[in-house]
C-alpha positions in Angstrom: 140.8 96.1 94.5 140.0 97.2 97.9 137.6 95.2 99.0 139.1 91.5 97.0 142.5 92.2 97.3 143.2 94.0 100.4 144.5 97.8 98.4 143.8 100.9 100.6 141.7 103.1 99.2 144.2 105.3 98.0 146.3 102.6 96.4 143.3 101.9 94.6 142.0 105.8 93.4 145.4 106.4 92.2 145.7 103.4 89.9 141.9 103.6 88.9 142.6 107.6 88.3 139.8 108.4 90.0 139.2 110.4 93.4 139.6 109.2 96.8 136.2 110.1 97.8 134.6 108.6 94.4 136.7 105.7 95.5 135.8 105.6 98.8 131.7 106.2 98.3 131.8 102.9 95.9 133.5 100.8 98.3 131.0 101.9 101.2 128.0 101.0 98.1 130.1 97.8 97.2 130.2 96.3 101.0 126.9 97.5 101.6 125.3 95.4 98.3 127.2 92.5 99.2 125.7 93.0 102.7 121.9 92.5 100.8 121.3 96.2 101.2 119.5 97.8 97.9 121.3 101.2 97.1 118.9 104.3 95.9 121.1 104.9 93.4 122.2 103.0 90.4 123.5 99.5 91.8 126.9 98.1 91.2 126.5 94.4 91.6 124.7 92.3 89.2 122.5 90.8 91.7 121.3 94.2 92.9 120.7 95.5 89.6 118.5 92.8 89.1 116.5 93.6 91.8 116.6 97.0 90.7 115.1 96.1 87.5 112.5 93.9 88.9 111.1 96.7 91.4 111.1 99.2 88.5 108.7 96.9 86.8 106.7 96.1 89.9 105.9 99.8 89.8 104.9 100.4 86.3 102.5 97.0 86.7 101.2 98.7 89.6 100.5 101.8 88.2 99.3 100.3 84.8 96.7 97.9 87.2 95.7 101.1 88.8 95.1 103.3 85.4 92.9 100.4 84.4 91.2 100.2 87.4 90.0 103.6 87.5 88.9 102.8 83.2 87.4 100.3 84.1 85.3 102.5 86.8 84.8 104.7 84.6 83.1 102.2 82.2 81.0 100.6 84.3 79.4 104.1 85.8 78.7 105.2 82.2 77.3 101.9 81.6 74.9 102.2 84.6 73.9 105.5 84.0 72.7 104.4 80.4 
């Protein structure tokens, strides 16, 4: 409403029922998103949830590489001390 068709931010809490500072923090997130910027907190546009998503799973992939890592470590110097 604010940002597509040119509401205040007031204009828009009231009719949304919601607080002008909740209001106003999701407008700042909103322009920001559409600006490329990934929020730290959960994302509002689909786009940026996406990417969200996809560097959630980058991290468990790299964490999961490094747990087998150290296994496999861990094999091999029980193997060569056999």
């Amino acid at each position: 409403m604010v940002l597509d068709k040119d509401n205040s931010i007031p204009e828009a809490s009231n009719a949304m029922g919601v607080g002008y500072t909740a209001m106003r923090r999701w407008v700042n997130q909103l322009e920001a998103e559409r600006g490329g910027h990934t929020p730290k907190a959960k994302a509002i546009t689909y786009d940026q949830q996406r990417i969200q998503a996809l560097e959630a799973k980058v991290k468990q992939i790299e964490w999961e590489k490094e747990i087998l890592k150290k296994a496999t470590a861990l094999l091999m110097s029980d193997t060569i001390k056999r």
